[in-house]
N, C-alpha and C positions, 0 to 999 in steps of 0.2 A: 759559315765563314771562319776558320783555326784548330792550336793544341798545344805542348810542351807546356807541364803547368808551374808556377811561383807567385808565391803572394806576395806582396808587397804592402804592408798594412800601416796609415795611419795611426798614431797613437787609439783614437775610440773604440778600433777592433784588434781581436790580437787571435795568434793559433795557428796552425801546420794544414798544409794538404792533406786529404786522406783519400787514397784511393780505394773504389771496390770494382767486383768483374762486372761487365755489361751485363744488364738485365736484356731477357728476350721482349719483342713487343707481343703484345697478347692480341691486340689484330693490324695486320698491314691490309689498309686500303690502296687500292689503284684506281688512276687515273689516267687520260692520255698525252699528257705532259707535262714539264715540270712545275712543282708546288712552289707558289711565293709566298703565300701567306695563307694560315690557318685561326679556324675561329668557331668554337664549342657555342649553341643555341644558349641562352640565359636559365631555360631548364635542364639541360643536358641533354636532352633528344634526338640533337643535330650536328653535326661535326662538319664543316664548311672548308672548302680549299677553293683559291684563284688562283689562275694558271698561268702559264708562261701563253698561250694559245688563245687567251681573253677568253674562256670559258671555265663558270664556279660548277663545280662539284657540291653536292651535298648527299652524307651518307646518314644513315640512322646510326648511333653510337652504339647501339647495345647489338645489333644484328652485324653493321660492317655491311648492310648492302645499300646501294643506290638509292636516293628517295629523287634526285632528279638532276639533272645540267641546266644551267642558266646560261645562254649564247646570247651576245647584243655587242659586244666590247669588240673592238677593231683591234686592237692590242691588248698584250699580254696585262691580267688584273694584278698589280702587287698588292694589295692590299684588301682585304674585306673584313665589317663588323656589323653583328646584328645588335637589331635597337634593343631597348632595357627593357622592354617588354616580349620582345620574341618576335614579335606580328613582319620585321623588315627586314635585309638583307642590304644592304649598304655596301660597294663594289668600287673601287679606283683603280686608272688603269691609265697606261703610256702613253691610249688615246688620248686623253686629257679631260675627261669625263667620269662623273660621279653617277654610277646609276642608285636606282634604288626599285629593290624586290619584294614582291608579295611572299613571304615563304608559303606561305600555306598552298598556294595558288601553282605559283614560279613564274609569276605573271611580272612584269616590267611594270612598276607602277610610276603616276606622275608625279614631276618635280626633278626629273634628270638635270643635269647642271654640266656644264663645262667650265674649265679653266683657262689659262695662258699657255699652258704647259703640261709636262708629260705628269702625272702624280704618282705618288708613291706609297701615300698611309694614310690613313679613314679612322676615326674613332670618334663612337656618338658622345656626348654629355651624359651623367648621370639619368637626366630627366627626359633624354631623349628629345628635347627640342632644339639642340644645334649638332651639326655634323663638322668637325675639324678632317680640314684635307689638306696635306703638303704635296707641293707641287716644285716643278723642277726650277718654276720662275722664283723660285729663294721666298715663297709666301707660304704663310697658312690662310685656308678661308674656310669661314666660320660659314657652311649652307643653314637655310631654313629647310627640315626635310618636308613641311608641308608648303615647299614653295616660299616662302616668304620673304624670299631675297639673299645676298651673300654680300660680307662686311672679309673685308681683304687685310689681314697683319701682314706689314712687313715690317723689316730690322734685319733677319739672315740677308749673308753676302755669299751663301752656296743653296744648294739646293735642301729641300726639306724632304728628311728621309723615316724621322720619326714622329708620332703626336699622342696625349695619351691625356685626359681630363684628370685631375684628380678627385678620388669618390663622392667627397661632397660637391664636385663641378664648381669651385670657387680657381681653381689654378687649369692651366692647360700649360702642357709642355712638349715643348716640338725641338726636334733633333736635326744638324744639319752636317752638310757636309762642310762649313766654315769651318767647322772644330768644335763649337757649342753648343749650347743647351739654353731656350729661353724660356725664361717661365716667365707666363702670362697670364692678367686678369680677364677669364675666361669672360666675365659680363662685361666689362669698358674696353677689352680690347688690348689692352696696352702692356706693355714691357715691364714687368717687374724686377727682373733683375736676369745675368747672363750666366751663368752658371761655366765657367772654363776648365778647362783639367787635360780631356785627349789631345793625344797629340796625331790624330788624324779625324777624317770626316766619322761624325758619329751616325750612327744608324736603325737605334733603336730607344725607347724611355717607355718607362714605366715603373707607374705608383705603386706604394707597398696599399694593401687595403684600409689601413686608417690615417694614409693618405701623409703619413710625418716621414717617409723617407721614396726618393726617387730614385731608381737604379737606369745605368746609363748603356751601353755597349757600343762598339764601334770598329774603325779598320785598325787601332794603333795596340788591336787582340787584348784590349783591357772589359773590363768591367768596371764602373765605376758606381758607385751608391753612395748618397745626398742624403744631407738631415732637410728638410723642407723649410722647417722655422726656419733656422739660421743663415739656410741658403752655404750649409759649408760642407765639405767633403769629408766625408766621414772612413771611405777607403779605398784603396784601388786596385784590385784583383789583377794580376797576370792571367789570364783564363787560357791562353794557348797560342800557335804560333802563327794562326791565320784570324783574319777581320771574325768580329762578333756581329751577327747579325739581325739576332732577337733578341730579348728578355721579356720574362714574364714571373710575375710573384703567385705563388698558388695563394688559395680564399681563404687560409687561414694565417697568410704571411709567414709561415716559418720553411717555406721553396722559395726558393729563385731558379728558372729556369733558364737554360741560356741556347744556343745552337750556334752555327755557325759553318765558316767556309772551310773546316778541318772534317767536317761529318759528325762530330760526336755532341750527342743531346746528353745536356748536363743538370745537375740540380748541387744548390750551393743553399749554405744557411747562412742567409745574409746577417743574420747577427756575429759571427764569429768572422765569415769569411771565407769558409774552407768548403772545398767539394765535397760534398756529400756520395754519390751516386753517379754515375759514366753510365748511361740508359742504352746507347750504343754508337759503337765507332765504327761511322761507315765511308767508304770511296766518294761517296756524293753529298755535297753540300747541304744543310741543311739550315734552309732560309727561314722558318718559323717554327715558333713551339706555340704552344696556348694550354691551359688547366679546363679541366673539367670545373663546371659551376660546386660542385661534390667534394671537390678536390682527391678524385679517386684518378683520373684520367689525366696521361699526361700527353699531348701530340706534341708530333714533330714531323713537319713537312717539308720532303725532300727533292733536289733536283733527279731523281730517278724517275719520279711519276708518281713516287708513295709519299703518304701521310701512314705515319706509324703510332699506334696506340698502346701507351705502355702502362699498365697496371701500376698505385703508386698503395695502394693496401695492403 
């Protein structure tokens, strides 16, 4: 979702762009239609795409081939995330419906859920006992994955487009197309505080890994990154001339990954600010990125049909 780049920095960060040439991807996977969302297994094994087609792809990460299609979703899946243990495969999708996957098996396991509305992003807790899903009806709902019922937040006045626990699963924050960002007590449920800055629907969040800074993306082609404590804004990136669509911090927090409606998969050092690395610039959008658990791997999945695997060693 963008391009043309300029930073724009709060006093906390400071520093220049810096450009380099696009690195090549070291494997492109195919699929049969387009990629919304991508997601690396908790050991690196498995490399996961949902499709524009309601059908997940899973490939082996080290070979690049097929380990199998997951087909059940009436509509296209935007969003998927495997549990902290490995064992599930957790799917949202237009239909309005949460499935949930044996990976080992590819078997449809129970406790499927639906919603009000069409969803958009999945992300388990830390502990893997709640499932956050946004949904177009302006809510997040907190599933049991072993069944055990679903608890409804609301407060957004758009749709919910992003959601992301933070590591210790004390905070949950979800993105919406109101303009904001609400971070919430992932255990009572409730509103902590709203987090404001874009100046269009945001579309993406996610925690840096010791969980004190949250990085934002959106259509208004910014980046934006949070101190957690303080709840204050610590910068606001230009990152290009179309909407941002993903973000992602690699596992040792010194990447921020970003993609978007411009084609080109990016990697930024959220401490200074500045671009690091242009992985590549291509014609088709590029709706998700995710890190390998290793932080050797980086995806980016594409409306072409590809998920692209770029070496980051």
């Amino acid at each position: 979702m963008r391009r043309a780049l300029s930073l724009m920095l709060l006093p906390v960060l400071s520093g220049c762009v810096t450009l380099s040439p696009p690195a090549p991807a070291v494997k492109t996977l195919v699929a049969d239609d387009a990629v919304n969302s991508v997601a690396f297994s908790p050991d690196g094994r498995w490399v996961a795409a949902g499709l524009d087609n309601g059908a997940v792809w899973v490939w082996d990460a080290a070979s690049g081939e097929p380990k199998t299609v997951l087909r059940g979703h009436a509509k296209g899946v935007f969003s998927i995330a495997f549990s902290p243990d490995g064992g599930a495969l957790a799917t949202a999708s237009h239909d309005g419906a949460v499935k949930f996957w044996d990976v080992a098996s590819g078997s449809e396991s129970p406790g499927a859920t639906a919603g009000s509305g069409a969803l958009e992003t999945v992300a388990y807790s830390p502990d893997g006992a709640s499932l956050a899903a946004g949904s177009w009806d302006n809510s997040v709902r907190l599933h049991d994955p072993r069944g055990g019922g679903t608890r409804v937040l609301s407060g957004h006045v758009g749709a919910v487009q992003g959601v992301a626990f933070s590591p210790d699963g004390r905070w949950l924050a979800s993105a919406s197309d109101d303009m904001s960002i609400r971070l919430w007590d992932a255990r009572e449920g409730k509103t902590v505080t709203v987090l404001e800055g874009h100046a269009g629907p945001v579309a993406t969040v996610a925690f840096s890994p010791d969980g004190s800074r949250l990085a934002s993306g959106g259509f208004d082609k910014t980046i934006q990154l949070w101190d957690v404590p303080s709840r204050r804004m610590l910068a606001a990136i230009e990152a290009g001339e179309k909407a941002i669509y993903s973000v992602a911090f690699s596992p040792d927090g010194k990447w921020l990954g970003s993609g978007g409606a411009d084609g080109a998969a990016r990697l930024w050092d959220p401490a200074s600010g500045r671009e690091r690395r242009v992985l590549e610039r291509h014609s088709r959008t590029v709706n998700s990125v995710a890190f390998s658990p290793d932080g050797g791997l980086f995806a980016a999945g594409y409306d072409d049909r590809t998920v692209r695997l770029f070496s980051l060693k």
